[in-house]
PDB file of N, CA, C and O in Angstrom, chain B, residues numbered from 101:
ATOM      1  N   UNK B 101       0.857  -1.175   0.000  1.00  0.00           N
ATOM      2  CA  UNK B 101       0.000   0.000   0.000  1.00  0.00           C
ATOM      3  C   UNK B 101       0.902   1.236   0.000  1.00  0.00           C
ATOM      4  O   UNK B 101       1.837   1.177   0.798  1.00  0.00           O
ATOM      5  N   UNK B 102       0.784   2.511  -0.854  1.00  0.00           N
ATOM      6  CA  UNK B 102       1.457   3.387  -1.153  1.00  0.00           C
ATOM      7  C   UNK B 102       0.938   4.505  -0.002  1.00  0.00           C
ATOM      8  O   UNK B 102      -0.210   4.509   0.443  1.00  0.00           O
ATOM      9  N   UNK B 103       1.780   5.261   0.317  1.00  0.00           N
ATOM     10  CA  UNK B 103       1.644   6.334   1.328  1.00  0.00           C
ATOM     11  C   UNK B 103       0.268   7.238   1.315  1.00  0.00           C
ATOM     12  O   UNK B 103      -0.587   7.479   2.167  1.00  0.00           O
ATOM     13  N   UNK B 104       0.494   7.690  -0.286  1.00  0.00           N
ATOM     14  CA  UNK B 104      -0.914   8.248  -0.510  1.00  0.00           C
ATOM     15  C   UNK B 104      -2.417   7.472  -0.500  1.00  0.00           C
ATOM     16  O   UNK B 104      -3.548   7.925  -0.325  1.00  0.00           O
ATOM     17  N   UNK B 105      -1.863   5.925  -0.803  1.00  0.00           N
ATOM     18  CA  UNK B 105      -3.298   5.057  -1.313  1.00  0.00           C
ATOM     19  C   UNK B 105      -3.642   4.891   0.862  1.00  0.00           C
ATOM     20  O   UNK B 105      -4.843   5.074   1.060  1.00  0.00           O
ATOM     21  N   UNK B 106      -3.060   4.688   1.874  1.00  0.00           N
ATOM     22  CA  UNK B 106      -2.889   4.804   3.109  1.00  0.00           C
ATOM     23  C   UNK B 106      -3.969   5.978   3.685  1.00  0.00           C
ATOM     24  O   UNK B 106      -4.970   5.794   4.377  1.00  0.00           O
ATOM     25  N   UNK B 107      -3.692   6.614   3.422  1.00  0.00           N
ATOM     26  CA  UNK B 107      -3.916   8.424   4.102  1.00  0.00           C
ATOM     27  C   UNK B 107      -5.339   8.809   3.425  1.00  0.00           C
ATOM     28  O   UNK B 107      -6.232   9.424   4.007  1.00  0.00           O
ATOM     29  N   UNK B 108      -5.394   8.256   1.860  1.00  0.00           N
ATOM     30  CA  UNK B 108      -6.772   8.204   1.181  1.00  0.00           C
ATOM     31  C   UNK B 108      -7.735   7.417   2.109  1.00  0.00           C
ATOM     32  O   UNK B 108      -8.728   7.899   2.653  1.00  0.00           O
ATOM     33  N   UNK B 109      -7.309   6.163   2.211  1.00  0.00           N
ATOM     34  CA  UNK B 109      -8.585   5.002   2.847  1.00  0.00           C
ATOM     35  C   UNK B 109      -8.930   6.114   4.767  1.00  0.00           C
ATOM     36  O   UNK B 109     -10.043   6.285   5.265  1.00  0.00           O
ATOM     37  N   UNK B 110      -7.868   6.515   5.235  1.00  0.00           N
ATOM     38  CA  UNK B 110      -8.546   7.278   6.280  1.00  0.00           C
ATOM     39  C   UNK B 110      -8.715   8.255   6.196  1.00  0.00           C
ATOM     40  O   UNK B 110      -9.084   8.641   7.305  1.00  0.00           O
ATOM     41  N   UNK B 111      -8.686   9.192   5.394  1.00  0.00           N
ATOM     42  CA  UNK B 111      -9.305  10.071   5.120  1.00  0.00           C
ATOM     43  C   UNK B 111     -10.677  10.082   4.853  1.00  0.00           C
ATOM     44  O   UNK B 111     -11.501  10.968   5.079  1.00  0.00           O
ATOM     45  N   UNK B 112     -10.884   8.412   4.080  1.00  0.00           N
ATOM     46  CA  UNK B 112     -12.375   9.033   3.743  1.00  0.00           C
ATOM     47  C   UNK B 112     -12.550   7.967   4.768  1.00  0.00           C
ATOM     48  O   UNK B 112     -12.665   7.019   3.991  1.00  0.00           O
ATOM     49  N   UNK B 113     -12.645   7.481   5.858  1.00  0.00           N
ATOM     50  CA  UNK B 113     -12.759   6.987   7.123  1.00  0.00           C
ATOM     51  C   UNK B 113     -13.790   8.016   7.701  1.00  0.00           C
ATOM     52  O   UNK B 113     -15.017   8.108   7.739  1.00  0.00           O
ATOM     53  N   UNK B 114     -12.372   8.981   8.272  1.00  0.00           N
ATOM     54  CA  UNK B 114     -12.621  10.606   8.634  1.00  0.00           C
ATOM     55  C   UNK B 114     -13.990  11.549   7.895  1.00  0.00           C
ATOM     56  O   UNK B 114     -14.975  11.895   8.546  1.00  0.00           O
ATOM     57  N   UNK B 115     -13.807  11.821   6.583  1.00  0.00           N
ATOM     58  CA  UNK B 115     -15.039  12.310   6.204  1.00  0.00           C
ATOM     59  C   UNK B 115     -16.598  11.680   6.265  1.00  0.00           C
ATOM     60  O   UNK B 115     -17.687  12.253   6.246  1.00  0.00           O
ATOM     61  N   UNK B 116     -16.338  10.649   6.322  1.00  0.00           N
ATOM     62  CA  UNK B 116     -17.784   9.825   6.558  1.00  0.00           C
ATOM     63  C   UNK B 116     -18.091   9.657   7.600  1.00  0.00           C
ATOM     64  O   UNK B 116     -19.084   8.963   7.820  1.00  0.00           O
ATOM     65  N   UNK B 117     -17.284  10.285   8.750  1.00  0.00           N
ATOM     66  CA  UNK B 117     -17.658  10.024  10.353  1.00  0.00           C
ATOM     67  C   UNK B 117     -18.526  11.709  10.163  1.00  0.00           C
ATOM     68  O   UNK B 117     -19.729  11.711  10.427  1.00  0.00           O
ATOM     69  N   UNK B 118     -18.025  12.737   9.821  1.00  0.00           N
ATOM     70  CA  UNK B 118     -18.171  13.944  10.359  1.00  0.00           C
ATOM     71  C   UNK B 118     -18.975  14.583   8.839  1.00  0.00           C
ATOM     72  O   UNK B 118     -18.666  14.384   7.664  1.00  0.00           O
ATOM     73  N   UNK B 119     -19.996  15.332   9.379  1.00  0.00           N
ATOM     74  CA  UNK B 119     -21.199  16.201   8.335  1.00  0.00           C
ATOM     75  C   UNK B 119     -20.148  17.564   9.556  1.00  0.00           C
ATOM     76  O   UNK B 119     -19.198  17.759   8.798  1.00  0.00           O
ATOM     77  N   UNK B 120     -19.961  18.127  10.349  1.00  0.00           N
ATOM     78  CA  UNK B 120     -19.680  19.447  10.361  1.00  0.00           C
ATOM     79  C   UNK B 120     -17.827  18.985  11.074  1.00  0.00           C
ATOM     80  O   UNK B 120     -17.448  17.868  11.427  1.00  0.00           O
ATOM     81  N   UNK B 121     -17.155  20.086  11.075  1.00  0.00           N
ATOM     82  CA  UNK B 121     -15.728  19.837  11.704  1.00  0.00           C
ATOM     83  C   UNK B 121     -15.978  19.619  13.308  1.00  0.00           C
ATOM     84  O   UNK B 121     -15.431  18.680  13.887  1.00  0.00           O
ATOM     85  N   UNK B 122     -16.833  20.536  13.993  1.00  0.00           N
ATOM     86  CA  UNK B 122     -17.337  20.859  15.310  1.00  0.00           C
ATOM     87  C   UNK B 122     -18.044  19.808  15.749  1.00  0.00           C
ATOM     88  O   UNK B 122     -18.105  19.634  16.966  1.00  0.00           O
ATOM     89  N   UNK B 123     -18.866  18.702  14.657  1.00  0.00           N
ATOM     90  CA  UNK B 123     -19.156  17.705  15.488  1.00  0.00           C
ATOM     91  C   UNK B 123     -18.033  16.857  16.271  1.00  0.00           C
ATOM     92  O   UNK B 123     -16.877  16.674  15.890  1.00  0.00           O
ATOM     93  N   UNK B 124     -18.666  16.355  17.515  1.00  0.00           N
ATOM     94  CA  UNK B 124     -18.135  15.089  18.381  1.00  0.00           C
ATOM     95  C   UNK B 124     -18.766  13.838  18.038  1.00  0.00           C
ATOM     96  O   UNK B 124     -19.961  13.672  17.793  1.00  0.00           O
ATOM     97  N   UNK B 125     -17.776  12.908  18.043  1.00  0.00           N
ATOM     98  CA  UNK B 125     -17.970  11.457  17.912  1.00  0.00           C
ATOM     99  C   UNK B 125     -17.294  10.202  18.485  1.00  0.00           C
ATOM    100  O   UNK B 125     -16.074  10.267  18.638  1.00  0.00           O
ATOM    101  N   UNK B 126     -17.914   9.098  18.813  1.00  0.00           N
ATOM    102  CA  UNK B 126     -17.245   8.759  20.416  1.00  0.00           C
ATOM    103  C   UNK B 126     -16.531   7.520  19.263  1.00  0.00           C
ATOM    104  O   UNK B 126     -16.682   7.116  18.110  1.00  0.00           O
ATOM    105  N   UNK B 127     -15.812   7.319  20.291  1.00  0.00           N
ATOM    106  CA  UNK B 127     -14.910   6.002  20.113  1.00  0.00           C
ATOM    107  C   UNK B 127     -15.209   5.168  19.145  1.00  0.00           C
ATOM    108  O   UNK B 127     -14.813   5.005  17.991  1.00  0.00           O
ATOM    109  N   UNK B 128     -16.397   4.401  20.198  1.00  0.00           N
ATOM    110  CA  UNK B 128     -17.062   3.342  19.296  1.00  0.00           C
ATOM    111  C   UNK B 128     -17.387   3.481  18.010  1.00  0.00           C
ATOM    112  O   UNK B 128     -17.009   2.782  17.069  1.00  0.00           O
ATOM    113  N   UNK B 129     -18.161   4.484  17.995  1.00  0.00           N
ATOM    114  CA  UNK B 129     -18.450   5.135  16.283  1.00  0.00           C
ATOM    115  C   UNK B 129     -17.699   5.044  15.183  1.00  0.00           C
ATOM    116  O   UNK B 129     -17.795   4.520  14.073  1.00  0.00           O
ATOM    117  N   UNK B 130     -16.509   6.042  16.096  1.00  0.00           N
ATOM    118  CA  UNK B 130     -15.194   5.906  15.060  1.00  0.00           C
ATOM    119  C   UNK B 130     -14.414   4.392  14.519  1.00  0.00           C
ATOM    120  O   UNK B 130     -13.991   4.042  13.417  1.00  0.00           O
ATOM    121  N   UNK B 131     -14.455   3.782  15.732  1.00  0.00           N
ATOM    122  CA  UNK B 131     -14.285   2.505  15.811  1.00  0.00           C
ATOM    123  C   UNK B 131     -14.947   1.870  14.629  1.00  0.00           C
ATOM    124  O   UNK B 131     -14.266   1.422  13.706  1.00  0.00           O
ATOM    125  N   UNK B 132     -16.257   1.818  14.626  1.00  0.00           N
ATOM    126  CA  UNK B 132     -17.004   0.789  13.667  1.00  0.00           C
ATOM    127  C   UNK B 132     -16.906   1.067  12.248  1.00  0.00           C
ATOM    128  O   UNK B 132     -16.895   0.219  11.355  1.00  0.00           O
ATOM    129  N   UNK B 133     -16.831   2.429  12.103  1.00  0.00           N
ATOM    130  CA  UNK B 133     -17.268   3.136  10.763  1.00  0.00           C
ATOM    131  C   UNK B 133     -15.628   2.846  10.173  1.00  0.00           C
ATOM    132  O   UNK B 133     -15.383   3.014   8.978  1.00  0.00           O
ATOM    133  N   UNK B 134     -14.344   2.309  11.339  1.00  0.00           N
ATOM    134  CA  UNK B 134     -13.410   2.285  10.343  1.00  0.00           C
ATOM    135  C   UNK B 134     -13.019   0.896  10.296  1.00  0.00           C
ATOM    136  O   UNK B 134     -11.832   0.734  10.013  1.00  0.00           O
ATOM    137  N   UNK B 135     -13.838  -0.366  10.540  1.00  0.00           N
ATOM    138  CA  UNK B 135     -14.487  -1.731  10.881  1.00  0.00           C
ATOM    139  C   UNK B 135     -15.044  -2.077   9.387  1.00  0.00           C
ATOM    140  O   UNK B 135     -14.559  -2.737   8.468  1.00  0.00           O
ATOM    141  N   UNK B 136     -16.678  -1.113   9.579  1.00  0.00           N
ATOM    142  CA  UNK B 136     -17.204  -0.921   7.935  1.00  0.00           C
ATOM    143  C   UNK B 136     -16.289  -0.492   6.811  1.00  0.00           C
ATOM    144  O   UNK B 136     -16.531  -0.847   5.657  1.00  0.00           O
ATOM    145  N   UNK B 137     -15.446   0.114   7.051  1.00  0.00           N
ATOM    146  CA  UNK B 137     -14.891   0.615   5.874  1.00  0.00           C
ATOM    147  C   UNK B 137     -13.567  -0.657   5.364  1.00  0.00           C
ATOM    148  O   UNK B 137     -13.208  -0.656   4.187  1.00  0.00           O
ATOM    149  N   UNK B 138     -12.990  -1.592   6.291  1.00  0.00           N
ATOM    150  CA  UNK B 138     -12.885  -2.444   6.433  1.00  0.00           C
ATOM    151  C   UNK B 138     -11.066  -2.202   5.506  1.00  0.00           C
ATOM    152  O   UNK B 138     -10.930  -2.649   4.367  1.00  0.00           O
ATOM    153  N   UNK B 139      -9.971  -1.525   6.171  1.00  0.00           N
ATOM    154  CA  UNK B 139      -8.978  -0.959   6.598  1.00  0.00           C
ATOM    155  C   UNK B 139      -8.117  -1.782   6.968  1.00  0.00           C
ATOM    156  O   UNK B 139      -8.385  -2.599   7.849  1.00  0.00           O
ATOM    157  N   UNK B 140      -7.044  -1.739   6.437  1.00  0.00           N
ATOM    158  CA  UNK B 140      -5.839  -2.316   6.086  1.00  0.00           C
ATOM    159  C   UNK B 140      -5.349  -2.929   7.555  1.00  0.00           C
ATOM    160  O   UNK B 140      -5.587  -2.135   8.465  1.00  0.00           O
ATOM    161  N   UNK B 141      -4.825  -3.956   7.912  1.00  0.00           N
ATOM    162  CA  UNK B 141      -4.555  -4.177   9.022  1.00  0.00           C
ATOM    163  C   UNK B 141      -3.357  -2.937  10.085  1.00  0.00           C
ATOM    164  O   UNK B 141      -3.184  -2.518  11.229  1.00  0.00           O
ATOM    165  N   UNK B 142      -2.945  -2.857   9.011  1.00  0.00           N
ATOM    166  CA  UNK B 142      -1.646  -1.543   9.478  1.00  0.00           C
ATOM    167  C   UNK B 142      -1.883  -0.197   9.469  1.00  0.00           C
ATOM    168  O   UNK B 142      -1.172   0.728   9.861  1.00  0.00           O
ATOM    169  N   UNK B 143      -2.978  -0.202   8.969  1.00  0.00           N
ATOM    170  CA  UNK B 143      -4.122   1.172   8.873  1.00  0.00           C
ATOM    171  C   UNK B 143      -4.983   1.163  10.519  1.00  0.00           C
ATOM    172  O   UNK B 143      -4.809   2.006  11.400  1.00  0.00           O
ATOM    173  N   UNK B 144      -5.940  -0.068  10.591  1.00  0.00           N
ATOM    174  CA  UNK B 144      -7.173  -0.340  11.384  1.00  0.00           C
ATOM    175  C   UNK B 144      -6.355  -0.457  12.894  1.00  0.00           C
ATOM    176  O   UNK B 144      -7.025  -0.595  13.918  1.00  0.00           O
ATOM    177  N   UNK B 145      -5.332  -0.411  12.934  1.00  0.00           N
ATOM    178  CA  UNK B 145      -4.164  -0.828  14.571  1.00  0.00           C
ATOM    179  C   UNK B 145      -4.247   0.581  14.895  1.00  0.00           C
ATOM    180  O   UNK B 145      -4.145   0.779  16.105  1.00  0.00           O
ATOM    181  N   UNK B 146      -4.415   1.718  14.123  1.00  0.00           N
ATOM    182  CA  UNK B 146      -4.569   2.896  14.901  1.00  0.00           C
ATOM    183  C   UNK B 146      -5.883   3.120  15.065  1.00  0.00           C
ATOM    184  O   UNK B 146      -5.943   3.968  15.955  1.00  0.00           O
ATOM    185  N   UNK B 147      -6.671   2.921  14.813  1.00  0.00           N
ATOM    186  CA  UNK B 147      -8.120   2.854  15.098  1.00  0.00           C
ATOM    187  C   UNK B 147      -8.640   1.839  16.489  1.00  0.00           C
ATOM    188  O   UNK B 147      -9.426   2.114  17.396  1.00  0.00           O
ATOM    189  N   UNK B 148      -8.023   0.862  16.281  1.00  0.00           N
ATOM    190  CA  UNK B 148      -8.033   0.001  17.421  1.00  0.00           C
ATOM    191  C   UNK B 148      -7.716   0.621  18.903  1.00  0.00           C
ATOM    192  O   UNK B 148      -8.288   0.454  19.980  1.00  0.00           O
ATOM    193  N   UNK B 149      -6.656   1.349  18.556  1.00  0.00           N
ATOM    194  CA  UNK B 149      -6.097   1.623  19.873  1.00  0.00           C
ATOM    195  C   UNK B 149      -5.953   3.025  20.079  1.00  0.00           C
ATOM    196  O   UNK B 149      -4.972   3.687  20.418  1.00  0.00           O
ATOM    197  N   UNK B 150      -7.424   3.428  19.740  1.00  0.00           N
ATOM    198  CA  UNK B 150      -7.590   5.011  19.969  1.00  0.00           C
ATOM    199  C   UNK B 150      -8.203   5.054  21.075  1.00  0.00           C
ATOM    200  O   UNK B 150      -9.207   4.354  21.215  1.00  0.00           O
ATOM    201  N   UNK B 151      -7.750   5.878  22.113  1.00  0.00           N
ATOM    202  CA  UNK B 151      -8.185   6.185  23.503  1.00  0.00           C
ATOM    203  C   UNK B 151      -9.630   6.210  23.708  1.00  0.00           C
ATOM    204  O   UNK B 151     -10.264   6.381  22.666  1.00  0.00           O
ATOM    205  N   UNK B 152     -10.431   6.066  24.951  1.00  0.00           N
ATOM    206  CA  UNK B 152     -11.907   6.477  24.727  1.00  0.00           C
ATOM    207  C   UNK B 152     -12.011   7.738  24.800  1.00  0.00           C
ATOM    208  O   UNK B 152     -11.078   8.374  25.289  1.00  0.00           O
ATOM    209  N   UNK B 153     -13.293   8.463  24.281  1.00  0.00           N
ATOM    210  CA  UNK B 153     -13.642   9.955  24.697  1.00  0.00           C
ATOM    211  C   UNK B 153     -14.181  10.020  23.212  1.00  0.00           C
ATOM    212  O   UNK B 153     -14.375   9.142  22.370  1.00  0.00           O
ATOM    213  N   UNK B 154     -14.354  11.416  23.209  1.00  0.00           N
ATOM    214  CA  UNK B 154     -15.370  11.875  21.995  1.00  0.00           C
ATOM    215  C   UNK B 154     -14.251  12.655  21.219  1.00  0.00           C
ATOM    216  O   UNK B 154     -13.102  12.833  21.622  1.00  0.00           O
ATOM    217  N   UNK B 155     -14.807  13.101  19.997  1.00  0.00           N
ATOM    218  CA  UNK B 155     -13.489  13.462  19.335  1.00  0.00           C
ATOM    219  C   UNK B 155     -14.459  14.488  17.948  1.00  0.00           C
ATOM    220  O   UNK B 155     -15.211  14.152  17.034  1.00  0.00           O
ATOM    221  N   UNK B 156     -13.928  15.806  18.439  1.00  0.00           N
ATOM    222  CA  UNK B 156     -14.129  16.740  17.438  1.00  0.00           C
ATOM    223  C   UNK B 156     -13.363  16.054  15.970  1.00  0.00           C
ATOM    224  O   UNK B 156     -13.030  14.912  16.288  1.00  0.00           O
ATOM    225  N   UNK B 157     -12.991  16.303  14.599  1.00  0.00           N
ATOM    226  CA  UNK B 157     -12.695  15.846  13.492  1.00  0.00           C
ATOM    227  C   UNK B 157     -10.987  16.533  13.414  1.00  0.00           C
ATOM    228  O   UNK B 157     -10.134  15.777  12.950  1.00  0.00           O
ATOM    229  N   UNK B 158     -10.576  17.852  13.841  1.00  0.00           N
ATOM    230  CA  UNK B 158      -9.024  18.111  14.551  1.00  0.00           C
ATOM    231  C   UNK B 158      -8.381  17.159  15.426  1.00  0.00           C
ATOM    232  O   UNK B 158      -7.303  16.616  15.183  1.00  0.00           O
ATOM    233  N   UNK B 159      -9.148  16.968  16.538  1.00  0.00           N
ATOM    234  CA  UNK B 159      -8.963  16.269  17.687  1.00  0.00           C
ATOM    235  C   UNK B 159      -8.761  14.670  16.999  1.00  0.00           C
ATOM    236  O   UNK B 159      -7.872  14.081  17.614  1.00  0.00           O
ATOM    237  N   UNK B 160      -9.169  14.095  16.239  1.00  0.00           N
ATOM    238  CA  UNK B 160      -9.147  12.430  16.043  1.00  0.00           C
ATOM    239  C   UNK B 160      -8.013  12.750  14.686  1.00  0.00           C
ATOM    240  O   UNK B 160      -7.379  11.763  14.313  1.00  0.00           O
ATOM    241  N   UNK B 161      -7.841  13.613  14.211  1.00  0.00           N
ATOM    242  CA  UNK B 161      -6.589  13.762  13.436  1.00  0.00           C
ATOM    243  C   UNK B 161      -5.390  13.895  13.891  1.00  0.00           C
ATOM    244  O   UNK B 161      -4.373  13.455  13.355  1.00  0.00           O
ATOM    245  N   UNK B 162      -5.472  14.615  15.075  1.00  0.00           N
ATOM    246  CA  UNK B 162      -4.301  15.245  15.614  1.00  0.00           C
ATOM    247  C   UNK B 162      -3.574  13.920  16.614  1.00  0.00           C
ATOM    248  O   UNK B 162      -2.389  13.732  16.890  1.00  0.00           O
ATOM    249  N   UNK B 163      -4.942  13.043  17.045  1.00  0.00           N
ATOM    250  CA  UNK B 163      -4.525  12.288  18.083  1.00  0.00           C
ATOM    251  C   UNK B 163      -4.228  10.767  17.350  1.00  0.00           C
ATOM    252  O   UNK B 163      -3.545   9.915  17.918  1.00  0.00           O
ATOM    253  N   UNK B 164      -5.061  10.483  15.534  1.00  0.00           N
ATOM    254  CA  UNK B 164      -4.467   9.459  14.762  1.00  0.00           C
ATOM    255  C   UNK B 164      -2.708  10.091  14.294  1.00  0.00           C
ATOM    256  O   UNK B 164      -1.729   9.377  14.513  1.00  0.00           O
ATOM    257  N   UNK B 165      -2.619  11.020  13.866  1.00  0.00           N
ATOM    258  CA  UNK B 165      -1.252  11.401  13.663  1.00  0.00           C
ATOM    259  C   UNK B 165      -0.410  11.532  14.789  1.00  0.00           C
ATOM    260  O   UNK B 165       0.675  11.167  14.336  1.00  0.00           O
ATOM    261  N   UNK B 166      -0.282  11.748  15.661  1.00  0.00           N
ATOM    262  CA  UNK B 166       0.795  10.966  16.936  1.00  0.00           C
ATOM    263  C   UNK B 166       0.730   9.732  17.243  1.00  0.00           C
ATOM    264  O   UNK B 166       1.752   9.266  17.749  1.00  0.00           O
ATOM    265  N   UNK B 167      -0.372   8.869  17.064  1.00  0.00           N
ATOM    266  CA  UNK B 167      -0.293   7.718  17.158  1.00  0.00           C
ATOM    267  C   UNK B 167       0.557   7.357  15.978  1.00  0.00           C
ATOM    268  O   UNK B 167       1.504   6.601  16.196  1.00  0.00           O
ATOM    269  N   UNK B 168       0.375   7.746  14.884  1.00  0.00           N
ATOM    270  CA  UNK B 168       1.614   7.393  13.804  1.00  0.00           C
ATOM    271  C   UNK B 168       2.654   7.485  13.911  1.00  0.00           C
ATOM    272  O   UNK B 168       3.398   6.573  13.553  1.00  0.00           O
ATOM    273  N   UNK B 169       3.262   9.000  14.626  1.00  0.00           N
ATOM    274  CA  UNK B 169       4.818   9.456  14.728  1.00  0.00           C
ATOM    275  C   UNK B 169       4.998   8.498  15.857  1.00  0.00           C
ATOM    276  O   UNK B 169       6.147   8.069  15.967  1.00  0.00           O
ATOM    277  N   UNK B 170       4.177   8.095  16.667  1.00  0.00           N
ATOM    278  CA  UNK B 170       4.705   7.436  18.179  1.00  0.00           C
ATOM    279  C   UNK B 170       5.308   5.835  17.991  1.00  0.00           C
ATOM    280  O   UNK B 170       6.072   5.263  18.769  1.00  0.00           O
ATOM    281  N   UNK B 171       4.626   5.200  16.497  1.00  0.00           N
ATOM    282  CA  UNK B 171       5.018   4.171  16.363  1.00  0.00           C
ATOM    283  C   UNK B 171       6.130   4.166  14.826  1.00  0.00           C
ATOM    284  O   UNK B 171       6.434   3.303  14.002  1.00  0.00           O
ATOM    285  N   UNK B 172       6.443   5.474  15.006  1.00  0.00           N
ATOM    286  CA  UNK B 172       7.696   5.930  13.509  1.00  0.00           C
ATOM    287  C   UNK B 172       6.809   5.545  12.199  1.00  0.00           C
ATOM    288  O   UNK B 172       7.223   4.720  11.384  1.00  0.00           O
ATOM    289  N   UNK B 173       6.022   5.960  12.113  1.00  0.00           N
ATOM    290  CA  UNK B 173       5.256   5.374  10.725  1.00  0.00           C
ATOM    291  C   UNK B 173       5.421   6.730   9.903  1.00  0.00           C
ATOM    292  O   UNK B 173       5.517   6.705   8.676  1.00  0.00           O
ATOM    293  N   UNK B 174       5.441   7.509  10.385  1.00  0.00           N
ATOM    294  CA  UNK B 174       5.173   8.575   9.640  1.00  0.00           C
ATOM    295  C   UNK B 174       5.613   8.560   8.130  1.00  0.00           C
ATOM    296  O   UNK B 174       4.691   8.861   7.373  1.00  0.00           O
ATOM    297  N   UNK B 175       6.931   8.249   7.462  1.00  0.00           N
ATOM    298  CA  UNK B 175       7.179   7.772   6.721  1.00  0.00           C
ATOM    299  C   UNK B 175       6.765   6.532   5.587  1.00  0.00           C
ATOM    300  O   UNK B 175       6.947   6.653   4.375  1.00  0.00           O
ATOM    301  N   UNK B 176       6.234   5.445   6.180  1.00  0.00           N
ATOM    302  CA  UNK B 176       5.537   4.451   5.263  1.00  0.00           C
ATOM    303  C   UNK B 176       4.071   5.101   5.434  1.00  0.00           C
ATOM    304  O   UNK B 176       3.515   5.541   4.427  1.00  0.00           O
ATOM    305  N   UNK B 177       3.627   5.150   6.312  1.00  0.00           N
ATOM    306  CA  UNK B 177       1.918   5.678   6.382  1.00  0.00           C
ATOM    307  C   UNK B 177       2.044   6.980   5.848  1.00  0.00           C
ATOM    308  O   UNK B 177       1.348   7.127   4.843  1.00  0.00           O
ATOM    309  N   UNK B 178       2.674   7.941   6.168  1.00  0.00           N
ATOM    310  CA  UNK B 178       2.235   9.311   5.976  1.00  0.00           C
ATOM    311  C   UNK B 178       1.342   9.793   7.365  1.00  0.00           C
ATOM    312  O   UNK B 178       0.720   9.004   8.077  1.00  0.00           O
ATOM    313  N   UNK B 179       1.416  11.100   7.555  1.00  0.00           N
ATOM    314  CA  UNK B 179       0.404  11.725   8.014  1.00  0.00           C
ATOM    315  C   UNK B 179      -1.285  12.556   7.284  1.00  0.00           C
ATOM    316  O   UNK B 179      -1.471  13.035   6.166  1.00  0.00           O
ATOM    317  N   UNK B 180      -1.961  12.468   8.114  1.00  0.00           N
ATOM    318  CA  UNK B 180      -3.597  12.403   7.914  1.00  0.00           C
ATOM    319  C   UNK B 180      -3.509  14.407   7.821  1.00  0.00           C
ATOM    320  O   UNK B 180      -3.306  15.065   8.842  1.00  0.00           O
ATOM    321  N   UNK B 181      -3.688  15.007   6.556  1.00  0.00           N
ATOM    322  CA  UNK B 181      -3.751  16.625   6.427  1.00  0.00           C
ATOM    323  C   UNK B 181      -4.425  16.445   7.230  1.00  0.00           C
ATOM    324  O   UNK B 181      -5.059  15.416   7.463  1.00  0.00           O
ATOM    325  N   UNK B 182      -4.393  18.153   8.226  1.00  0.00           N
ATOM    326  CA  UNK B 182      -5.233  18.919   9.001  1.00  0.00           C
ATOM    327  C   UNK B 182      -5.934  19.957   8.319  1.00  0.00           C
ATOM    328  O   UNK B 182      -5.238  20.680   7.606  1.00  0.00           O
ATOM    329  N   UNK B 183      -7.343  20.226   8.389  1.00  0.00           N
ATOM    330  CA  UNK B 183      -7.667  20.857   8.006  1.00  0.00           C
ATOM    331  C   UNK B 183      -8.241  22.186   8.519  1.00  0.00           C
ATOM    332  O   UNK B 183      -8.689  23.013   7.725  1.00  0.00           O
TER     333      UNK B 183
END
């Protein structure tokens, strides 16, 4: 899987969770919708092991992209634009 083809599949993860930036969305949600979307095993390990709490669409970017740098991916995965 290519860096960009990576960052595409959660990206549109990300857009299909959230209709405004300001909405919140809990764990589980995020959880399932990136379950349904049905995400690369090396993709879906940061989804797995996303903290509980609710998560503005900054907030679940900011906190999937340190989960990336924290496990050195940044490089094969790429990071998730902020918008």
């Amino acid at each position: 899987m290519t860096q960009q083809t990576a960052i595409a599949e959660v990206t549109r993860v990300i857009d299909g969770l959230y209709a405004t930036p300001s909405e919140r969305v809990t764990r589980n949600d995020i959880h399932a919708h990136a379950v349904a979307a049905d995400l690369a095993p090396d993709l879906m390990v940061h989804f797995d092991h996303l903290p509980e709490g609710d998560y503005e669409r900054d907030e679940l970017i900011e906190t999937l992209n340190q989960m990336i740098r924290d496990r050195g991916e940044e490089k094969t995965l790429g990071l998730i634009p902020e918008f």
